[in-house]
N, C-alpha and C positions, 0 to 999 in steps of 0.2 A: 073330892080330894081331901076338903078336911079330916084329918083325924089318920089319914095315910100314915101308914108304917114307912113310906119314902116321903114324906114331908117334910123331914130334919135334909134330908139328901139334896130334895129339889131347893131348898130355903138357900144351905150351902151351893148350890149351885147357879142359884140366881144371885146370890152376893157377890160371886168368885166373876160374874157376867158383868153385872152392875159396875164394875171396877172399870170396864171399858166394853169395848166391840172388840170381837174374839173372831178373826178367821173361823169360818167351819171346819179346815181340818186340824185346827188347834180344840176346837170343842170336840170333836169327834176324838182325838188322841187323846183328852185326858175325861171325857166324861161316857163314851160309847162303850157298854157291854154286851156279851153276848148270853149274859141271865138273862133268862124271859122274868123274872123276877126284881128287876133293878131296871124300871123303866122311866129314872130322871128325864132322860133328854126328852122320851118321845109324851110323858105327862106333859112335861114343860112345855112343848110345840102343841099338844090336843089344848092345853088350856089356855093357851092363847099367851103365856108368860113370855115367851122371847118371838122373836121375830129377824127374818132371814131380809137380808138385803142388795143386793147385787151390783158390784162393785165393776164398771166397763174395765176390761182388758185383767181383771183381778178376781181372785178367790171369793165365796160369797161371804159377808159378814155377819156376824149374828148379833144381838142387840138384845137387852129386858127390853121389854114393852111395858107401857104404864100399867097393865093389870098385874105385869111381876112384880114391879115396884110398889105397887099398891096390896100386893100377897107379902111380899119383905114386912111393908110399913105395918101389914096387922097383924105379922106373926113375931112383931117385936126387933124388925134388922133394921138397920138404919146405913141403905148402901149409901156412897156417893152416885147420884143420879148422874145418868151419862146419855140422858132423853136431849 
């Protein structure tokens, strides 16, 4: 993934995460397309960056996981951690 042309994308997109736990249809509404070319969400789930959580009687959550946070921390973002 380094050197990705969606790299700036997924970076902003683990920052925009990192701020808290994001319902998945709140990440789906603002970050899901249907370019086969604009693949933030589903790099970000292959590389292990966020991680889904399941919430009893509630919507799943989504969360960075330490390897996002630690992709943010080497590509220069400084989120507030919400690990």
């Amino acid at each position: 993934m380094t050197g990705s042309v969606l790299e700036p994308l997924i970076l902003d997109f683990l920052e925009w995460l990192a701020q808290e736990p994001r319902r998945y249809h709140d990440v789906m509404d603002a970050w899901q397309t249907s370019c086969p070319r604009l693949t933030v969400w589903e790099d970000s789930v292959d590389a292990g960056y966020v991680a889904r959580t399941n919430v009893p009687g509630d919507e799943q959550m989504i969360r960075v996981t330490s390897a996002g946070l630690d992709f943010l921390g080497n590509n220069g973002r400084r989120p507030e951690s919400q690990l």
